[in-house]
N, CA and C atoms of all chains as a GROMACS GRO file, in nm:
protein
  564
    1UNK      N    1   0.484   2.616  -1.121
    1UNK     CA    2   0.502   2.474  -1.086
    1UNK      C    3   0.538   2.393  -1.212
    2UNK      N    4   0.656   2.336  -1.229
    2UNK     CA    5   0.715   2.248  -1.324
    2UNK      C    6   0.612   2.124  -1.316
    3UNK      N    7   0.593   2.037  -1.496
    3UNK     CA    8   0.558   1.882  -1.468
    3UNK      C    9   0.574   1.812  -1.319
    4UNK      N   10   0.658   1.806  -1.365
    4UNK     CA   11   0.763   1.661  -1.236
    4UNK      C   12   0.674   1.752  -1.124
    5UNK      N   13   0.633   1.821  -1.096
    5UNK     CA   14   0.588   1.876  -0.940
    5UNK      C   15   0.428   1.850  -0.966
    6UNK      N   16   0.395   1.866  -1.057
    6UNK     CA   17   0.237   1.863  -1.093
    6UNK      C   18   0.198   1.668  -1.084
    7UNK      N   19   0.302   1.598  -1.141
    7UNK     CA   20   0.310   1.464  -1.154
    7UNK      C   21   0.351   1.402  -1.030
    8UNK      N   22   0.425   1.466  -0.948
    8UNK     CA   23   0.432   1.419  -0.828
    8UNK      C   24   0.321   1.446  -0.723
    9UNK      N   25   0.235   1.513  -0.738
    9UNK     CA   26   0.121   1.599  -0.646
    9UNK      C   27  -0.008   1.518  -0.717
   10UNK      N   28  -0.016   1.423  -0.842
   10UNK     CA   29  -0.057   1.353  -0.874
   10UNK      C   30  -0.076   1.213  -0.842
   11UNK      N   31   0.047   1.182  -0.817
   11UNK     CA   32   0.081   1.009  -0.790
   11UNK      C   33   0.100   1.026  -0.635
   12UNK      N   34   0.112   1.108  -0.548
   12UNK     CA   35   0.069   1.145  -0.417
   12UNK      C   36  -0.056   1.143  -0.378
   13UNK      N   37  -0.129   1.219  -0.476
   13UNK     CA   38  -0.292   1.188  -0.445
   13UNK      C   39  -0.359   1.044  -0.486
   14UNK      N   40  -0.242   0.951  -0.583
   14UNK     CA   41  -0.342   0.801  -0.606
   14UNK      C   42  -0.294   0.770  -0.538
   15UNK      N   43  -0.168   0.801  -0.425
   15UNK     CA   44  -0.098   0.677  -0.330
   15UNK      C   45  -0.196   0.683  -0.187
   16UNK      N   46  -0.189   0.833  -0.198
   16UNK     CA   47  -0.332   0.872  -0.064
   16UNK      C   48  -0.450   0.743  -0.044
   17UNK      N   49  -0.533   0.759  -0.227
   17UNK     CA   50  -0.623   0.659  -0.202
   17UNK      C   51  -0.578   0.541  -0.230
   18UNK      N   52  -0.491   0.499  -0.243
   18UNK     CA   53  -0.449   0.353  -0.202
   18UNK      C   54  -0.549   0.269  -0.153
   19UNK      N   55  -0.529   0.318  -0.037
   19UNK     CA   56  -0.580   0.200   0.133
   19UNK      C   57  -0.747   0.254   0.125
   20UNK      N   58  -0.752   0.391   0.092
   20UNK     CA   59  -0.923   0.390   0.105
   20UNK      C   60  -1.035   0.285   0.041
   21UNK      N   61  -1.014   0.235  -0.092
   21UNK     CA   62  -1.114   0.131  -0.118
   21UNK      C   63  -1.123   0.005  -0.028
   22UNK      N   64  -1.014  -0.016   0.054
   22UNK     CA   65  -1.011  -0.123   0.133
   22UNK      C   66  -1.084  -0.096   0.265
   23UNK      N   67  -1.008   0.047   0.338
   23UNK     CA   68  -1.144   0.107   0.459
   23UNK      C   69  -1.223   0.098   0.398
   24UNK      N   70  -1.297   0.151   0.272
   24UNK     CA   71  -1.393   0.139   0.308
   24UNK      C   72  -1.521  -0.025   0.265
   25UNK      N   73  -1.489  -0.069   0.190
   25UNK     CA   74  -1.463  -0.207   0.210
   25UNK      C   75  -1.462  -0.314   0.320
   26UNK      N   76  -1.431  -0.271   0.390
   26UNK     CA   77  -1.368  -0.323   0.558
   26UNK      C   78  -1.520  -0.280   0.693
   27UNK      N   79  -1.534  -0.160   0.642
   27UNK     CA   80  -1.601  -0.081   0.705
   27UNK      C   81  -1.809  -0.119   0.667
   28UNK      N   82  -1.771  -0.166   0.558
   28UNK     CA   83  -1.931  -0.163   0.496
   28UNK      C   84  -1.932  -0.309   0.535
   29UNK      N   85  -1.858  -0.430   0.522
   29UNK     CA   86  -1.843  -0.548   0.517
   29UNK      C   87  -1.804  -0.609   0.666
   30UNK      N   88  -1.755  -0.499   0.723
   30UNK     CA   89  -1.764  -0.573   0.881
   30UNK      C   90  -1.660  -0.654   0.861
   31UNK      N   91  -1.583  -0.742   0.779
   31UNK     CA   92  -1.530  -0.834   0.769
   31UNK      C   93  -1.328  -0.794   0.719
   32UNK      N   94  -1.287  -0.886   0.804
   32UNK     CA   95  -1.134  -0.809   0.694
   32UNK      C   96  -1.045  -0.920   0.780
   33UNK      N   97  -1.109  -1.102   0.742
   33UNK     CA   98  -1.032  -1.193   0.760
   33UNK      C   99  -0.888  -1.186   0.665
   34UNK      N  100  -0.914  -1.190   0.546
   34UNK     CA  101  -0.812  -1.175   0.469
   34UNK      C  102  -0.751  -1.089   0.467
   35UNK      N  103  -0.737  -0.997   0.493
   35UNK     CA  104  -0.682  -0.857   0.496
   35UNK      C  105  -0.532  -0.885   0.598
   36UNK      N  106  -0.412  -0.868   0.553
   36UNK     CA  107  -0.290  -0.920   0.658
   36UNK      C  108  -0.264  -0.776   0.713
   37UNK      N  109  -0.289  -0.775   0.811
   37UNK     CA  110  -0.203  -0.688   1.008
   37UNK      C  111  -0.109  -0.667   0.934
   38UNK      N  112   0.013  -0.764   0.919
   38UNK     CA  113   0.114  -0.694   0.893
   38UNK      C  114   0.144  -0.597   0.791
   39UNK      N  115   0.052  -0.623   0.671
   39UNK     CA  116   0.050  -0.494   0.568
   39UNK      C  117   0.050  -0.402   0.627
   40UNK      N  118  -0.060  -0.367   0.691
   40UNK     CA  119  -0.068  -0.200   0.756
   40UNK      C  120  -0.018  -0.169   0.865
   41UNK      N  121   0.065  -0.320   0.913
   41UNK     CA  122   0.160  -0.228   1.054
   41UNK      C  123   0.325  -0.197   0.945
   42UNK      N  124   0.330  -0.283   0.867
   42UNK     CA  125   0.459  -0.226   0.794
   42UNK      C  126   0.431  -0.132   0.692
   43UNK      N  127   0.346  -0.087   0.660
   43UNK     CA  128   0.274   0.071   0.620
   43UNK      C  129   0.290   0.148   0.731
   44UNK      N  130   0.250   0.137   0.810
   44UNK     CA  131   0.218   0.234   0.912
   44UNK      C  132   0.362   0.318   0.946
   45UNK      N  133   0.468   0.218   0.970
   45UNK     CA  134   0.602   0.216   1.003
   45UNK      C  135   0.686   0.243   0.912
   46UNK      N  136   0.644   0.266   0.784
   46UNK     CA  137   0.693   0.284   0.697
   46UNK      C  138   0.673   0.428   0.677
   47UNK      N  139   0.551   0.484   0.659
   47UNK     CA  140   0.524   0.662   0.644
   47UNK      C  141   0.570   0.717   0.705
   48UNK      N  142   0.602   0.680   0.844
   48UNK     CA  143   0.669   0.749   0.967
   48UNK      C  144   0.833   0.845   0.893
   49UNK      N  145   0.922   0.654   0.858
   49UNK     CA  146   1.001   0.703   0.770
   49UNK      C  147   1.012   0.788   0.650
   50UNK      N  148   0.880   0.762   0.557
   50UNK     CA  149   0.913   0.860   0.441
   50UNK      C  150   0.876   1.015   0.483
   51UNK      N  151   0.758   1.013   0.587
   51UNK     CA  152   0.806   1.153   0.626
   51UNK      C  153   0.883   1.246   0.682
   52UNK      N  154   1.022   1.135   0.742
   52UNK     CA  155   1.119   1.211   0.802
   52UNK      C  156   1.226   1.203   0.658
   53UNK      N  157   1.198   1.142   0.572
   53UNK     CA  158   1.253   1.134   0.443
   53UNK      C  159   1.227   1.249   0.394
   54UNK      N  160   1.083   1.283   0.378
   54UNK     CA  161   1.069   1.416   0.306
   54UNK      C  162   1.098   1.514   0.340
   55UNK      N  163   1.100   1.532   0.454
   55UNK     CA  164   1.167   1.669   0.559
   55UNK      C  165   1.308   1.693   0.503
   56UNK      N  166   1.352   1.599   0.515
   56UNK     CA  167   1.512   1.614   0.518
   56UNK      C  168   1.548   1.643   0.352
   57UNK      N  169   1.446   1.577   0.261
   57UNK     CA  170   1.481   1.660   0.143
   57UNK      C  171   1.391   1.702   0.104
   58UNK      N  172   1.319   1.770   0.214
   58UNK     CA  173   1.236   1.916   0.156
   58UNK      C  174   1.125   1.895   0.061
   59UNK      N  175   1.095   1.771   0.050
   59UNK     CA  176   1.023   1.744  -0.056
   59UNK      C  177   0.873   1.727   0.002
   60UNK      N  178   0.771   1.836  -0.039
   60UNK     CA  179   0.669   1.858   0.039
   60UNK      C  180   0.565   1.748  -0.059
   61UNK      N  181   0.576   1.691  -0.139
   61UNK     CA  182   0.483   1.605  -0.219
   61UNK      C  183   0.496   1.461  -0.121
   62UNK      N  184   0.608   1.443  -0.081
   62UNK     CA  185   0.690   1.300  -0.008
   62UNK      C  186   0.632   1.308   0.160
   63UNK      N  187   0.642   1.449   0.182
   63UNK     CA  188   0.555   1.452   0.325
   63UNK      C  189   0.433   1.495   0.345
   64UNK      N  190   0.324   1.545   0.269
   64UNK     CA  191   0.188   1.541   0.271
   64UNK      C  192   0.141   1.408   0.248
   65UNK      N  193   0.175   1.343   0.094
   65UNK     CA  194   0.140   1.174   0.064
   65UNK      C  195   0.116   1.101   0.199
   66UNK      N  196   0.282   1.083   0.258
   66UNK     CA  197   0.275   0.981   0.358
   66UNK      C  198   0.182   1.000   0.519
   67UNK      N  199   0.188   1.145   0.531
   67UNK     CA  200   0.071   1.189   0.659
   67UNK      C  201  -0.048   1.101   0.618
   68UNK      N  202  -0.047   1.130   0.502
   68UNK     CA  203  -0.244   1.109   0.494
   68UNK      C  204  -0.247   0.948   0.533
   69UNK      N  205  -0.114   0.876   0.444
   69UNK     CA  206  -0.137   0.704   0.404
   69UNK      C  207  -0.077   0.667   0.561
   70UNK      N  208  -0.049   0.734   0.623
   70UNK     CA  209  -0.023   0.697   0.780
   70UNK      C  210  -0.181   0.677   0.823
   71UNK      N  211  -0.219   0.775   0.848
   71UNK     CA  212  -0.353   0.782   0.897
   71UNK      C  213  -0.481   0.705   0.884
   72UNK      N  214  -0.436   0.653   0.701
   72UNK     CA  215  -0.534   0.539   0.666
   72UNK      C  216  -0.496   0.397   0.731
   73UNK      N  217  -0.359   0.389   0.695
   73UNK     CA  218  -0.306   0.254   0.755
   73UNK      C  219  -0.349   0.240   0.925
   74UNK      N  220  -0.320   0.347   1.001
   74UNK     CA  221  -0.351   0.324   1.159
   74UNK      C  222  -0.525   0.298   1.096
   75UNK      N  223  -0.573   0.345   1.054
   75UNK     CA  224  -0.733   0.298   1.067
   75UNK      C  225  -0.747   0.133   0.994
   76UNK      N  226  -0.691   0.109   0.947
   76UNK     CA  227  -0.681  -0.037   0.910
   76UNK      C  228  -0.622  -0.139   0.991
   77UNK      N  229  -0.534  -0.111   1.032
   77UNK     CA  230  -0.490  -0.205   1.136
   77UNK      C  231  -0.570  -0.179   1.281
   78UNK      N  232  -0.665  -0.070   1.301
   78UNK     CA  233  -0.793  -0.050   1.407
   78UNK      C  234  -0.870  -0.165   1.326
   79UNK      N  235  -0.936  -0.133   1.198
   79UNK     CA  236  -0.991  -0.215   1.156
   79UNK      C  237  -0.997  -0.361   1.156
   80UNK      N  238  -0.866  -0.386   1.102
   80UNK     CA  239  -0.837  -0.549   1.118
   80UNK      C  240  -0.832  -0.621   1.295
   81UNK      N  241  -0.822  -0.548   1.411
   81UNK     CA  242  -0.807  -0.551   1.522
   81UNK      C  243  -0.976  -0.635   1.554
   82UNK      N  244  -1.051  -0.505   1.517
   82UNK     CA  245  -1.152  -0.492   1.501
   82UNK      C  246  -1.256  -0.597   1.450
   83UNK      N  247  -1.210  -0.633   1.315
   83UNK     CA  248  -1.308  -0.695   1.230
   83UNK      C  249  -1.213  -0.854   1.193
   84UNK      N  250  -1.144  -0.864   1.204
   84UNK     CA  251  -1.034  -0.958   1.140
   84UNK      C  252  -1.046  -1.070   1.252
   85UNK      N  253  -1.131  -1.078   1.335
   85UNK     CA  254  -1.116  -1.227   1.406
   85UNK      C  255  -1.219  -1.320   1.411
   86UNK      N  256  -1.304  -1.268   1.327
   86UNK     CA  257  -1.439  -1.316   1.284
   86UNK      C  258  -1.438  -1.478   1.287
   87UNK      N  259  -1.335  -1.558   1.195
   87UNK     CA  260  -1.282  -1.672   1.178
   87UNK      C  261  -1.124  -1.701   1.232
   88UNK      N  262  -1.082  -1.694   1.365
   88UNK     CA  263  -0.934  -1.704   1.424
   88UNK      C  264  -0.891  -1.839   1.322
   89UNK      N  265  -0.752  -1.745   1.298
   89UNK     CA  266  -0.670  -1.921   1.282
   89UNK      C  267  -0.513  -1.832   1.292
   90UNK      N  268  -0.429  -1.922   1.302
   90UNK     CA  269  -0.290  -1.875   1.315
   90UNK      C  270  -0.238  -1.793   1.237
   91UNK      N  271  -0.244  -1.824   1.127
   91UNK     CA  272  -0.258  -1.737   0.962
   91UNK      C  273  -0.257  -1.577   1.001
   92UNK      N  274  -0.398  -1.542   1.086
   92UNK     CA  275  -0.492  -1.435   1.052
   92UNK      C  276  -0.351  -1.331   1.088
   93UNK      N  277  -0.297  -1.352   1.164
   93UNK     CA  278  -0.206  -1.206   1.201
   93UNK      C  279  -0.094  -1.184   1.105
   94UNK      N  280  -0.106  -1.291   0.988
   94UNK     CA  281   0.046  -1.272   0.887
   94UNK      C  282  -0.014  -1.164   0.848
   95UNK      N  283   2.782   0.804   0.055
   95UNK     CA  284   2.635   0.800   0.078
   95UNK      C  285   2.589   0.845   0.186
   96UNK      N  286   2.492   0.953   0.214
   96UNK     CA  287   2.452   1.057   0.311
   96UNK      C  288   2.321   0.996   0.401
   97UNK      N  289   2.259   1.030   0.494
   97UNK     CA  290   2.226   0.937   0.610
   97UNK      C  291   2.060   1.011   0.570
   98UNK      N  292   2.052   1.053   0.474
   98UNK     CA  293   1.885   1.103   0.437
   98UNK      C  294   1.894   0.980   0.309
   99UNK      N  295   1.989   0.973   0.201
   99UNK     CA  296   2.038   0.860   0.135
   99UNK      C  297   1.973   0.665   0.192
  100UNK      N  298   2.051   0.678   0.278
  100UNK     CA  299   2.050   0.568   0.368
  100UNK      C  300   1.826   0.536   0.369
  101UNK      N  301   1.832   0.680   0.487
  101UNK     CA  302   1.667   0.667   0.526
  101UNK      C  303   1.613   0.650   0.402
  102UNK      N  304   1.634   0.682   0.291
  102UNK     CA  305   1.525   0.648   0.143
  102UNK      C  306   1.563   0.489   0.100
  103UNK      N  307   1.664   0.460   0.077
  103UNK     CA  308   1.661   0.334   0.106
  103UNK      C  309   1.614   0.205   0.179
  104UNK      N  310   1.627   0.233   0.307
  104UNK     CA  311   1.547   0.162   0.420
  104UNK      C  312   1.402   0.188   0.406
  105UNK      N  313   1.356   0.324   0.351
  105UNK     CA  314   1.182   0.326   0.347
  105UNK      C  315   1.106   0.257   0.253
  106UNK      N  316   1.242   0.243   0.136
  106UNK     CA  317   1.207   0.204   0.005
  106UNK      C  318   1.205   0.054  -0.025
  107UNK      N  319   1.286  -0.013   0.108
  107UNK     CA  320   1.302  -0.171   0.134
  107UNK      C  321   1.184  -0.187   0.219
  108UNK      N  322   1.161  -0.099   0.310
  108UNK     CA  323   0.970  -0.112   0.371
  108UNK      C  324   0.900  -0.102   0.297
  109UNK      N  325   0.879  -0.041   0.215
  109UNK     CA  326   0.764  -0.001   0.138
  109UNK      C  327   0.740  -0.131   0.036
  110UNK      N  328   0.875  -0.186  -0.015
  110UNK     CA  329   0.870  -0.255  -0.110
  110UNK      C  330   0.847  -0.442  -0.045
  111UNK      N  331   0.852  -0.394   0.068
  111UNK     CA  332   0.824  -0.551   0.123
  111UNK      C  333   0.668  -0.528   0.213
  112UNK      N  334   0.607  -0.400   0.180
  112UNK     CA  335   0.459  -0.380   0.214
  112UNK      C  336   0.291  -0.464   0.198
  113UNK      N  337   0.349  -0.482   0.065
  113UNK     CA  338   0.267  -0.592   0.002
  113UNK      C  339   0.301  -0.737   0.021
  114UNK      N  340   0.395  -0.786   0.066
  114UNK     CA  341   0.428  -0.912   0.038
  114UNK      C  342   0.350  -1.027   0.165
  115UNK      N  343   0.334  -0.954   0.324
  115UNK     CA  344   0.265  -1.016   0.389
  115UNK      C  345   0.136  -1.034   0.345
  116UNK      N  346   0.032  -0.962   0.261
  116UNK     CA  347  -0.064  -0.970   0.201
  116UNK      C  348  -0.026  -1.110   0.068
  117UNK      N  349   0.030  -1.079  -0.001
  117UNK     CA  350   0.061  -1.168  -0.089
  117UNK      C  351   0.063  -1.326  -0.031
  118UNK      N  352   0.162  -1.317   0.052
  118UNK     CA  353   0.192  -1.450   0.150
  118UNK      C  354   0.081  -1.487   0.178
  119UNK      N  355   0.031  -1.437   0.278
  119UNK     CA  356  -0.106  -1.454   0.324
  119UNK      C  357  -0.240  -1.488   0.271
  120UNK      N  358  -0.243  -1.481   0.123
  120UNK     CA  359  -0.333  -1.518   0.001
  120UNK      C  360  -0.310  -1.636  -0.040
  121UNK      N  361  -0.189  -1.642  -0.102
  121UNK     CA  362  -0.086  -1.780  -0.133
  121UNK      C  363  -0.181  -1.883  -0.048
  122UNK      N  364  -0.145  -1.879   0.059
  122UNK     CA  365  -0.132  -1.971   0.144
  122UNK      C  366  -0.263  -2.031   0.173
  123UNK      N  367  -0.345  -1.879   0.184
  123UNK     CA  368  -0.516  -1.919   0.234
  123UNK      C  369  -0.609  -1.980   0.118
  124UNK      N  370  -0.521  -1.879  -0.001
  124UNK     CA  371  -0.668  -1.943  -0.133
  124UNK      C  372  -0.744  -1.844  -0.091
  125UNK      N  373  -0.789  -1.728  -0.002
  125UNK     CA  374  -0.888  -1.645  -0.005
  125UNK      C  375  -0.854  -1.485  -0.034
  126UNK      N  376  -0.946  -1.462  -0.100
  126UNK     CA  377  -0.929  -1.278  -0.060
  126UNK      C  378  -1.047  -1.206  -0.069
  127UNK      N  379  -1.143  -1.268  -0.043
  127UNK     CA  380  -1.244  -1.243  -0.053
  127UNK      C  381  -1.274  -1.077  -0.020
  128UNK      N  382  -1.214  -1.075   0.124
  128UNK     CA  383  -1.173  -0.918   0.198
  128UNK      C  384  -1.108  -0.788   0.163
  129UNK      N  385  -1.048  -0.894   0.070
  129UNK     CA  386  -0.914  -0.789   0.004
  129UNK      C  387  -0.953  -0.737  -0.109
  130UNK      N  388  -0.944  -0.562  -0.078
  130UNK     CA  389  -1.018  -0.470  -0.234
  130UNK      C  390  -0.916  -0.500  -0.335
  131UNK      N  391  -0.983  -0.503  -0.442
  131UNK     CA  392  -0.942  -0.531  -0.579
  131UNK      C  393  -0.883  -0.386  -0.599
  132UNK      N  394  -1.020  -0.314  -0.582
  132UNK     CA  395  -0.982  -0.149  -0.628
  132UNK      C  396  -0.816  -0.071  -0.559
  133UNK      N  397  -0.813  -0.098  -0.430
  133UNK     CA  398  -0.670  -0.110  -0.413
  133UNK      C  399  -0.561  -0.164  -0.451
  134UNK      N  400  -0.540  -0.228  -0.490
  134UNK     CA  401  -0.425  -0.283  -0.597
  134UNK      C  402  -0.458  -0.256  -0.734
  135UNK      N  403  -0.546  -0.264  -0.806
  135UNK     CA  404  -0.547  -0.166  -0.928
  135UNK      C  405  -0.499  -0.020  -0.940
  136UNK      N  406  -0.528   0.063  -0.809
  136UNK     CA  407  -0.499   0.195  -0.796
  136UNK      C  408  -0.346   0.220  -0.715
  137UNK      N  409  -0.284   0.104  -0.673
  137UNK     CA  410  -0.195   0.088  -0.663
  137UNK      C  411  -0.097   0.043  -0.788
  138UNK      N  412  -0.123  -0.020  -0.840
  138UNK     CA  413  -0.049  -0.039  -0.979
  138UNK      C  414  -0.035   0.049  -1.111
  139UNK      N  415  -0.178   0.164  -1.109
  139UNK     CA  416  -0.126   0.239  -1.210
  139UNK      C  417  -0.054   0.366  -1.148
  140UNK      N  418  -0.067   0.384  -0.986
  140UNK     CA  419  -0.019   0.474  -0.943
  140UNK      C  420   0.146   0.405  -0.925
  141UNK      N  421   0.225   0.304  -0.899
  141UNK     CA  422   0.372   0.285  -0.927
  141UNK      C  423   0.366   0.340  -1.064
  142UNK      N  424   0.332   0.320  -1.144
  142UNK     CA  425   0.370   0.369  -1.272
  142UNK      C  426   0.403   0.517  -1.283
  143UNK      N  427   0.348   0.594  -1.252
  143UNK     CA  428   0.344   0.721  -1.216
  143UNK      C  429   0.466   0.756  -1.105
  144UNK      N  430   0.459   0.671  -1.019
  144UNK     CA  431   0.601   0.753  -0.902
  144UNK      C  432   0.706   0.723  -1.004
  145UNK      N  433   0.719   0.633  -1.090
  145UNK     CA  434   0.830   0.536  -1.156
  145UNK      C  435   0.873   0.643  -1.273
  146UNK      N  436   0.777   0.724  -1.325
  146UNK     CA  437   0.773   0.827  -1.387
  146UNK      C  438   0.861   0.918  -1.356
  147UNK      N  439   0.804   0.979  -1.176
  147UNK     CA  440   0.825   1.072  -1.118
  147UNK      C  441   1.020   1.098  -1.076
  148UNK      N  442   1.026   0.914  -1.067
  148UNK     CA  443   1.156   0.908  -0.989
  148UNK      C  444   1.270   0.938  -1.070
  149UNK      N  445   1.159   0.871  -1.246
  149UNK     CA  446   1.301   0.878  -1.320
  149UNK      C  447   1.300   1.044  -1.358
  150UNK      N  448   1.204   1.132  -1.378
  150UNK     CA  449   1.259   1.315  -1.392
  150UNK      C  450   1.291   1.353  -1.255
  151UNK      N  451   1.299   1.295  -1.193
  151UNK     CA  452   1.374   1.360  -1.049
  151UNK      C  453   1.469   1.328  -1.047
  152UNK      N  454   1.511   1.219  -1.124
  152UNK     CA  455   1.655   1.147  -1.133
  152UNK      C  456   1.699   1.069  -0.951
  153UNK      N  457   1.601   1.020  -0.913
  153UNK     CA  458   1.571   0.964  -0.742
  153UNK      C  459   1.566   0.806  -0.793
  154UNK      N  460   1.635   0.749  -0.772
  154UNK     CA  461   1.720   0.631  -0.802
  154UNK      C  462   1.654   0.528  -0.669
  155UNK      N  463   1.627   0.589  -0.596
  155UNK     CA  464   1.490   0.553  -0.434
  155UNK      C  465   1.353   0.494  -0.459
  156UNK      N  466   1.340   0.630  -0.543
  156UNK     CA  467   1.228   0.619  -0.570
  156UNK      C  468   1.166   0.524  -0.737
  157UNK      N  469   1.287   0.522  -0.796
  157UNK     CA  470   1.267   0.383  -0.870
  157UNK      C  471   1.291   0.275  -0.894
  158UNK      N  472   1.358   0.235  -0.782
  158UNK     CA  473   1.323   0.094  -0.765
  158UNK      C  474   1.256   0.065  -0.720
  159UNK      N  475   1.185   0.118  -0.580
  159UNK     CA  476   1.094   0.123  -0.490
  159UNK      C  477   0.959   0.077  -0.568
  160UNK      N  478   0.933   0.178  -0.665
  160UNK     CA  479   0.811   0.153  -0.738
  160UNK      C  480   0.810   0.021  -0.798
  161UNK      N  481   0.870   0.006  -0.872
  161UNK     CA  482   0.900  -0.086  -0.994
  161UNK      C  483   0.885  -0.216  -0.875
  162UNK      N  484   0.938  -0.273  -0.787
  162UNK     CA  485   0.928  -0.376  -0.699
  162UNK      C  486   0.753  -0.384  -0.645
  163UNK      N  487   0.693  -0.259  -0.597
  163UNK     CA  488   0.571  -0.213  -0.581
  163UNK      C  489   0.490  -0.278  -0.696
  164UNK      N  490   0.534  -0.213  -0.791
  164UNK     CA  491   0.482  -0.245  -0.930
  164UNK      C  492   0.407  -0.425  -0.949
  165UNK      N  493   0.532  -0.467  -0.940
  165UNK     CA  494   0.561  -0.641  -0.967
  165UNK      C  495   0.435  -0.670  -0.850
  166UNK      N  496   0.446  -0.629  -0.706
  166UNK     CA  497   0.372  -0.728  -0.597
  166UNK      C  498   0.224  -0.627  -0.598
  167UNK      N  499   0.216  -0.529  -0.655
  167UNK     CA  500   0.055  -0.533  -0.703
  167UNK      C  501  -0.034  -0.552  -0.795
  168UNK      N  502   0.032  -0.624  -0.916
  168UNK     CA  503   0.000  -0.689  -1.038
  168UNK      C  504   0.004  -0.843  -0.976
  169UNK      N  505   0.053  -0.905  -0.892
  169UNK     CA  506   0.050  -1.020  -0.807
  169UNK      C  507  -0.071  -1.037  -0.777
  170UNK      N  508  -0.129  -0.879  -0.693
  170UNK     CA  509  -0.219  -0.893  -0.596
  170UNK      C  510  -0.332  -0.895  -0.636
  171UNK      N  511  -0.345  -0.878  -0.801
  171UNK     CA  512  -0.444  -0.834  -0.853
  171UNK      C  513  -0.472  -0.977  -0.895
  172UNK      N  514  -0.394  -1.057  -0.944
  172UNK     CA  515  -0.357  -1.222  -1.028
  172UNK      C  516  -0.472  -1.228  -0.897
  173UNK      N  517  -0.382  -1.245  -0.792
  173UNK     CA  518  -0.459  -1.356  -0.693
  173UNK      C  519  -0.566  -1.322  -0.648
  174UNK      N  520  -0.606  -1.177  -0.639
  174UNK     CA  521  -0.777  -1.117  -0.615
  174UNK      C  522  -0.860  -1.247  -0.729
  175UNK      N  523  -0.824  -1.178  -0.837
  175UNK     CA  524  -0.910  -1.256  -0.945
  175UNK      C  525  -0.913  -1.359  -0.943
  176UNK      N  526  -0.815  -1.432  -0.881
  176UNK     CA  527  -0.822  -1.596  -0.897
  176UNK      C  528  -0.835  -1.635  -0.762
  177UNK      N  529  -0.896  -1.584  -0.630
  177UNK     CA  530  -0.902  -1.611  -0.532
  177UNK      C  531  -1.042  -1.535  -0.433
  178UNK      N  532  -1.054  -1.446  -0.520
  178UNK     CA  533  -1.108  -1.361  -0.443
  178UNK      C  534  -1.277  -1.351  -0.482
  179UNK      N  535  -1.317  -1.447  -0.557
  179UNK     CA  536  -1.504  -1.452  -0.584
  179UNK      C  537  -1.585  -1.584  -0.516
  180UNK      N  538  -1.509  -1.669  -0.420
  180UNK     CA  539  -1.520  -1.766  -0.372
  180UNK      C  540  -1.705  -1.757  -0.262
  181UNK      N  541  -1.701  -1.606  -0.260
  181UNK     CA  542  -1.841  -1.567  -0.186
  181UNK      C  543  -1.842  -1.407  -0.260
  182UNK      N  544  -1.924  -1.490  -0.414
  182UNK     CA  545  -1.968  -1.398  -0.521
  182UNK      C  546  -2.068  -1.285  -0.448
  183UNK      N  547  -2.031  -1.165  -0.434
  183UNK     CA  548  -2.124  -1.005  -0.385
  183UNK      C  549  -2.047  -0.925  -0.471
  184UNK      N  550  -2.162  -0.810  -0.477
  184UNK     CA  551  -2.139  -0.686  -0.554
  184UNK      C  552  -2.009  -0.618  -0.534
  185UNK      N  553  -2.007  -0.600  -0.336
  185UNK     CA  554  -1.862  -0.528  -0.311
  185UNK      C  555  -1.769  -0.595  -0.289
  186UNK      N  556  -1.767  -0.673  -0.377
  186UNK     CA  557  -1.571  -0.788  -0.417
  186UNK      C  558  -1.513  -0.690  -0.472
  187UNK      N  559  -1.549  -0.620  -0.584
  187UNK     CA  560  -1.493  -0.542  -0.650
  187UNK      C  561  -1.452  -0.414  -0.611
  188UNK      N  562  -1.498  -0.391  -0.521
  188UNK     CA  563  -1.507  -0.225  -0.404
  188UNK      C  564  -1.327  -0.265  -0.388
   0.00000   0.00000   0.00000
């Protein structure tokens, strides 16, 4: 395994935990007014793409990453569903 | 320009406009009380790293992508800190 593959299997695993300090954050706190829907629905919609990105160029660092950060994002936008109406205002769904 | 070309582009204009409803959404409220710090820190040294990655891959996708990433989670971090202790607790920082 070359650098560039070791460094990519690296910055794949900090992109993974990304979104986790925020689940879990979200999760202990009950709360996730501030937290914007649309971040993690245009995450969500977004991994979809980079994993048909990675397929197509084979690039298995580009399609493990985005599975996982799919999976966190759908649990965040459960979350924000969830916890995010605590205080309604028009705002809350930007 | 080839239509896997194209899809890294379009993921890389999602990805890079990922953060910005969050951003907006801070702007506007003055709060982030909700919003992990630790995620955008671990988001910002991890662009550094894909930005790394993109330039020995020679993926021209993948660095701009970051570098735009880059800019709106050093944002996110400004406005955590300057927005986000308004209801001082231990897990602000989570």
């Amino acid at each position: 395994m070359e650098f560039v593959d070791i460094l990519g299997y690296v910055a794949g695993l900090l992109t993974t935990l990304t979104f986790l300090p925020q689940v879990i954050k979200t999760v202990k706190e009950k709360s996730a007014k501030d937290v914007s829907l649309n971040m993690f629905l245009i995450a969500a919609a977004n991994q979809v793409l980079w994993v048909i990105y990675g397929v197509l160029k084979k690039d298995l660092v580009i399609i493990m990453t985005n599975v996982l950060i799919l999976v966190l994002s759908l649990t965040m936008v459960f979350l924000k569903l969830k916890f995010g109406r605590t205080t309604a205002s028009p705002s809350d769904t930007l």
